[in-house]
Residue, then its C-alpha position, 0 to 999 in steps of 0.5 A: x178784039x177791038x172795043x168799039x167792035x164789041x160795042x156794035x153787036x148786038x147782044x140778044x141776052x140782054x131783051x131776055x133779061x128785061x123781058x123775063x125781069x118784066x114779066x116776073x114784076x107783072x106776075x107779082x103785081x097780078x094780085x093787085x093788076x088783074x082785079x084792078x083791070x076787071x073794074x077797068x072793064x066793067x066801068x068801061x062797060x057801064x059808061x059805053x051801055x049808060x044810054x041803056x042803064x040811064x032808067x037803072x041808076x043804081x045798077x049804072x053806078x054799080x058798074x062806074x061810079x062817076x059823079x054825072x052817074x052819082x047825081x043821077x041815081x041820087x035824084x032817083x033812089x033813095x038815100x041807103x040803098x044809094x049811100x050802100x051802092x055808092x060807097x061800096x063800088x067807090x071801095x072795091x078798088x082801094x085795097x089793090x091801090x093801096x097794096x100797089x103803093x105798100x109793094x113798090x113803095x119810093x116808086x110810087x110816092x115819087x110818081x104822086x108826087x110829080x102830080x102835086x101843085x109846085x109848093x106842096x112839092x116844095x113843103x114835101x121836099x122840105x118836110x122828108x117822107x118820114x116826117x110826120x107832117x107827109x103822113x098828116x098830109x096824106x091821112x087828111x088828103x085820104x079822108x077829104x078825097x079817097x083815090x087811087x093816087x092818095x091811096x097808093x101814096x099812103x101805101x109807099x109811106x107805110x101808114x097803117x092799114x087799119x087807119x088807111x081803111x078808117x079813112x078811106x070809107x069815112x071820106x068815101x061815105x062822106x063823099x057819097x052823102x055829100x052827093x046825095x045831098x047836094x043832088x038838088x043843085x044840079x037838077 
């Protein structure tokens, strides 16, 4: 049989194996994803329905945490309960971040490395992810702005969990006071 004619047919078992490889990284993934997709839902949900929560500003930003959101409740309520709400829907999603980034590792340190500006690139290349100048950067990147891709990108790098949780609700805390109080400037 001719080469060139076996390269024509179609060959249904290879979709099947794509599919079912994708399936099991999905099904492996739905400890972190399924989660991850409820707060997706509710933050949608609370940001389409924050015309009707706007007299509820804790409960608004107990479903999306988003910073107009955050100014407003920290202009009507007081500073715990704001400090406690705040900070706790800001956390909820971080161990499923970083959890995405300790499973998938390399993937995911490169993909949030695309995002960063071209010299920090530069440096990283330079440094190499096992040097201790990368985990520094991402130790100081996660307390002065806690999010899903630092968060992963600390992960894919294996710094310790119990340092990455330190970190993580020191800048989220920092964060949520820094909104209460500089509240005043945006009323």
């Amino acid at each position: 049989m001719d080469v060139a004619a076996t390269a024509s047919v179609p060959q249904p078992w290879i979709g099947r194996r794509v599919a079912r490889s994708t399936h099991r990284r999905l099904l492996a993934d739905a400890d972190h994803l399924l989660p991850l997709a409820a707060l997706t839902v509710l933050s949608t949900a609370g940001t389409v329905f924050a015309p009707l929560l706007w007299t509820i500003p804790l409960v608004l930003v107990a479903c999306s945490p988003r910073l107009p959101f955050l100014v407003l409740a920290a202009a009507q309520s007081a500073f715990v309960p704001f400090l406690l709400v705040g900070s706790l829907r800001l956390l909820v999603a971080d161990p499923f971040h970083f959890g995405l980034g300790r499973r998938h590792g390399p993937t995911v340190g490169s993909a949030v490395g695309r995002r960063l500006p071209a010299r920090v690139r530069h440096w990283f290349a330079a440094a190499g992810p096992d040097r201790p100048g990368h985990r520094w950067a991402c130790c100081a990147a996660l307390f002065l702005r806690p999010s899903s891709r630092i968060l992963a990108w600390a992960g894919a790098i294996r710094i310790p969990g119990p340092l990455v949780a330190g970190l993580d609700i020191g800048g989220t805390l920092a964060y949520v006071a820094l909104v209460y109080g500089g509240q005043g400037l945006f009323s």
